[in-house]
SEMARFI-660261 format. One record per residue: x, y, z of N, C-alpha, C, O in turn; residue number from 0; residue in one letter. Coordinates in Angstrom, 3 decimals, decimal comma, padded with zeros to 6 digits. Each point is the difference from the previous one (the first is absolute). Layout:
X/Y/Z/X/Y/Z/X/Y/Z/X/Y/Z/NUM/A .
...
END
This chain:
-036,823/016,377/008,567/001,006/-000,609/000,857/001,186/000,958/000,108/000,530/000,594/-000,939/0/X .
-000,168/-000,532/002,349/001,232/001,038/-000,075/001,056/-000,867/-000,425/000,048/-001,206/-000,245/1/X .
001,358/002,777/000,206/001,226/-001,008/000,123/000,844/-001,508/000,624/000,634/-000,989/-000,368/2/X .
-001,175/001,683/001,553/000,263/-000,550/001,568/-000,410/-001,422/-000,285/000,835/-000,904/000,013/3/X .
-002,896/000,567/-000,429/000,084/-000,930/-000,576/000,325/-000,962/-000,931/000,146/-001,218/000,101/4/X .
-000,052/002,054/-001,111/000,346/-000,653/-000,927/001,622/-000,431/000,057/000,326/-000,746/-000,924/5/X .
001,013/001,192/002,105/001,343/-000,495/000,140/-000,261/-001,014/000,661/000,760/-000,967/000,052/6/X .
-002,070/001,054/000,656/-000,188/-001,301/001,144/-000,324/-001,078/-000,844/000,529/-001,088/000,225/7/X .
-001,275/001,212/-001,115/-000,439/-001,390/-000,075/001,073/-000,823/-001,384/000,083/-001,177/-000,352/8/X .
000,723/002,651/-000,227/001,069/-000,600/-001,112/001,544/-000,869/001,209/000,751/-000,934/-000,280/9/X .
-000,807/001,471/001,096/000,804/-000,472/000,975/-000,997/-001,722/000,709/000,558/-001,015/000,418/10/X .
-001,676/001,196/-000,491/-000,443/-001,119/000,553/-000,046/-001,148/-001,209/-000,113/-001,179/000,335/11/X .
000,172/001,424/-001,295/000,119/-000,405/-001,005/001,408/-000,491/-000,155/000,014/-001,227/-000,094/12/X .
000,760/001,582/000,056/001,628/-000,248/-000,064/000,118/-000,838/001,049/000,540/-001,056/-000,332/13/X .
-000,909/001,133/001,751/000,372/-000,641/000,892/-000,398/-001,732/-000,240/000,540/-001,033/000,397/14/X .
-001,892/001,344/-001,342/-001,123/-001,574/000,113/000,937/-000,376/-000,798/000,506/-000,995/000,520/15/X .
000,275/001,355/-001,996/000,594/-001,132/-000,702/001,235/-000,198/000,711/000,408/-001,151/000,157/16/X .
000,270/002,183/000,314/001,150/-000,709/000,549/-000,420/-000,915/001,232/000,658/-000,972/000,371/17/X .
-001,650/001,338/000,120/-000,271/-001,440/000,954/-000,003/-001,375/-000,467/000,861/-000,851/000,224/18/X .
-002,247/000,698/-001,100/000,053/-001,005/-000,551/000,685/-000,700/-001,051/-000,116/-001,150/-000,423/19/X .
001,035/002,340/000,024/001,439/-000,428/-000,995/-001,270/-000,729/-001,512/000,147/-001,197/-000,248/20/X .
-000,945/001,768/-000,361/-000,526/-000,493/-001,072/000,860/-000,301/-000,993/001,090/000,538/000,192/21/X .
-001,135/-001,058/-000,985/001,095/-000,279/-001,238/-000,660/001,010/-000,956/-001,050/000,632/-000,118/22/X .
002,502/-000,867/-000,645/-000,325/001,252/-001,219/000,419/-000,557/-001,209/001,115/-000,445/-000,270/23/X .
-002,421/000,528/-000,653/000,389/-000,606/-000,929/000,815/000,792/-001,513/000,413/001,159/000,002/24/X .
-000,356/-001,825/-000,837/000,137/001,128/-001,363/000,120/-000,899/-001,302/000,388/-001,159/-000,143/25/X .
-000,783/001,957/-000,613/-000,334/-001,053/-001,203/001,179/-000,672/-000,186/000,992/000,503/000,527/26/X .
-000,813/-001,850/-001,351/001,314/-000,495/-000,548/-000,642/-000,812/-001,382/-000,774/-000,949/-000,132/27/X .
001,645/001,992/-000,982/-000,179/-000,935/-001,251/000,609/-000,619/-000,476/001,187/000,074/000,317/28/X .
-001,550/-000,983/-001,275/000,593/-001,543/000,057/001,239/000,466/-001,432/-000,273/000,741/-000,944/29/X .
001,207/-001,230/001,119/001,221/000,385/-001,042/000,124/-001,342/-000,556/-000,335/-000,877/000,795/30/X .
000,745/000,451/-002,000/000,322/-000,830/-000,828/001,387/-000,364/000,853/000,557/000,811/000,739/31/X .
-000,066/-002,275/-000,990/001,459/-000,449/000,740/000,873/000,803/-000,980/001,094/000,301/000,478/32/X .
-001,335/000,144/-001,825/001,422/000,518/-000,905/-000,174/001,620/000,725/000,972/000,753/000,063/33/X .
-002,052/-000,440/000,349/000,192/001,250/000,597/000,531/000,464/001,041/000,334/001,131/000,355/34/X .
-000,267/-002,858/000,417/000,340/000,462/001,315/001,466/-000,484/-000,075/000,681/000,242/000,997/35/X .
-000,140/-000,833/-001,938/001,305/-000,086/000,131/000,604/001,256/-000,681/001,211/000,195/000,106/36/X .
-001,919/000,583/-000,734/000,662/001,172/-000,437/000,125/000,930/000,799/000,944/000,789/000,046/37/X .
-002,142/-000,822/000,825/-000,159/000,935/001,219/000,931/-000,290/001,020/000,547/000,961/000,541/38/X .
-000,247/-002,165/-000,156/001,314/-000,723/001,176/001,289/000,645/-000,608/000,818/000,626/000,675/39/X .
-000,696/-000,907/-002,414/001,425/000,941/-000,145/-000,039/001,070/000,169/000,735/000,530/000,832/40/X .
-001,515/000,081/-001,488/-000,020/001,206/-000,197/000,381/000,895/002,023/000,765/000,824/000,501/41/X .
-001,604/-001,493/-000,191/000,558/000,408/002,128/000,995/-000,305/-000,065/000,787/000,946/-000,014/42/X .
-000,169/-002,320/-000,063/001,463/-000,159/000,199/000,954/000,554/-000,653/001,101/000,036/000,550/43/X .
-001,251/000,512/-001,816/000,456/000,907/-000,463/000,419/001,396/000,485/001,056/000,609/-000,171/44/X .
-002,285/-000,241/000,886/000,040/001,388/000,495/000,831/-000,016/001,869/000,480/000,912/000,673/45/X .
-000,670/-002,529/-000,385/000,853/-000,075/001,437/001,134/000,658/000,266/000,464/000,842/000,769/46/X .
000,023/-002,016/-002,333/001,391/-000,234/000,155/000,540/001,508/-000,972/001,192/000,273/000,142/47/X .
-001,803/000,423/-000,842/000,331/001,572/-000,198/000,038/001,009/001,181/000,451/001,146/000,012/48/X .
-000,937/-001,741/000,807/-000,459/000,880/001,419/001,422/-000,424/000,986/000,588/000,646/000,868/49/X .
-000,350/-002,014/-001,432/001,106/-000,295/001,417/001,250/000,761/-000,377/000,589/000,748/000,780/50/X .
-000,133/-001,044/-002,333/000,871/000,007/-000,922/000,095/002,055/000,390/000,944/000,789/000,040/51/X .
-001,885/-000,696/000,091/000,300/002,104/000,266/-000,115/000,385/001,720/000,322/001,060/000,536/52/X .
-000,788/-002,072/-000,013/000,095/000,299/001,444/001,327/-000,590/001,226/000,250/000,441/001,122/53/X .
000,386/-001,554/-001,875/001,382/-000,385/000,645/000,587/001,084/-000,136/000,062/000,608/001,068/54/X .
000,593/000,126/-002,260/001,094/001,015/000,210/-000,768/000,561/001,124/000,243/-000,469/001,112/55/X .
-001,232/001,505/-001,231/-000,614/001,050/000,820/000,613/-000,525/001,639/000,829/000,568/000,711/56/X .
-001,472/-001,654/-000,503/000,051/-000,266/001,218/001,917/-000,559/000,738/000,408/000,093/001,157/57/X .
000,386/-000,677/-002,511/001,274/000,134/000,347/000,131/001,449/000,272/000,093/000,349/001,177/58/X .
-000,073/000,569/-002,153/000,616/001,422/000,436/-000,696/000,719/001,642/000,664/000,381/000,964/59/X .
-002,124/-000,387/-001,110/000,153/000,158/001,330/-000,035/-000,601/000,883/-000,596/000,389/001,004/60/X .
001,258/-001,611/-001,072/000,564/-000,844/001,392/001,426/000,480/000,126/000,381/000,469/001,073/61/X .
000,396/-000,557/-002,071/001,719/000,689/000,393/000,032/001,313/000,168/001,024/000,521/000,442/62/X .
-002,223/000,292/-000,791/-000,025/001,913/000,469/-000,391/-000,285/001,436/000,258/000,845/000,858/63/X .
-000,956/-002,154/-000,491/-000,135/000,057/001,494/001,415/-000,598/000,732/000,259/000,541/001,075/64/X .
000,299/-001,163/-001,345/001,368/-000,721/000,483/000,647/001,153/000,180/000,467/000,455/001,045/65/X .
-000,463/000,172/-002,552/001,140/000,888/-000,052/-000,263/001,571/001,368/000,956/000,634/000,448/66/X .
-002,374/-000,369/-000,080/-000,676/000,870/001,238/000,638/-000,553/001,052/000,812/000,644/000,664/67/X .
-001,232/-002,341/-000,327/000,429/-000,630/000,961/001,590/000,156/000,752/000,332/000,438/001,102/68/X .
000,369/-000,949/-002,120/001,600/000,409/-000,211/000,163/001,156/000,844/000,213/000,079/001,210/69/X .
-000,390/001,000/-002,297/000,256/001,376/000,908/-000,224/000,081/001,149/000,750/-000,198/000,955/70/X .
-002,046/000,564/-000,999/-000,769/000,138/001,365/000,597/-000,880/001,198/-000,113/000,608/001,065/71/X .
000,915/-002,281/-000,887/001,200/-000,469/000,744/000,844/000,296/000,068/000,559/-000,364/001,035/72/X .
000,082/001,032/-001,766/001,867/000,212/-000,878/-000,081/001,146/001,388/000,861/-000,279/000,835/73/X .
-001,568/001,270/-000,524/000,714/001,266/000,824/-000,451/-000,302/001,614/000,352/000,694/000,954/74/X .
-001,042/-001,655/-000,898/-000,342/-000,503/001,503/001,011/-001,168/000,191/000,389/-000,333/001,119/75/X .
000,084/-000,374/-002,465/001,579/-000,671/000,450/001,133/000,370/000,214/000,907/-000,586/000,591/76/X .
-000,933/001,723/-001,142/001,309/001,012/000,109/-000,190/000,417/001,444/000,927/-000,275/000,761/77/X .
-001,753/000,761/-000,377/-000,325/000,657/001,347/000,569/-001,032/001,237/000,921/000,411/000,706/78/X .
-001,382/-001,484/-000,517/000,137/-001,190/000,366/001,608/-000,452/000,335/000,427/-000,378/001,091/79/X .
000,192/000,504/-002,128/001,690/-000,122/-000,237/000,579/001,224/000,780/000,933/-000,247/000,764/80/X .
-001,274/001,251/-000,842/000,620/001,158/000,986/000,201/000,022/001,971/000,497/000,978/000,559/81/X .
END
């Protein structure tokens, strides 16, 4: 089988599942409830470490953008006044 064929029919292939949208499965194993409440903290744990380091980030560069904004008006208002 050439290339040629063999892109054709991996492409005809791609096309059939996204046609028929098959489901996809994947294993899921069964966790004890004390596991899964350790597992629920243990995420919420790591959220709220994630929010707790990503507010500053996102304050500072929201006022480095204000502070762009600012400028970038300040000499087209001056202009304006003349």
């Amino acid at each position: 089988m050439s290339n040629v064929d063999e892109e054709k029919s991996a492409v005809e292939k791609a096309e059939t599942v996204f046609i028929t949208t098959e489901v996809i499965t994947s294993k899921v194993y069964k966790v004890s409830p004390e596991q899964k409440e350790e597992l629920d903290r243990l995420a919420e744990e790591r959220m709220k470490k994630a929010r707790e380091e990503a507010i500053p980030k996102i304050r500072k560069l929201y006022e480095q953008r204000v502070k762009e904004l600012r400028l970038q008006q300040k000499p087209k208002a001056d202009g304006e006044g003349n």
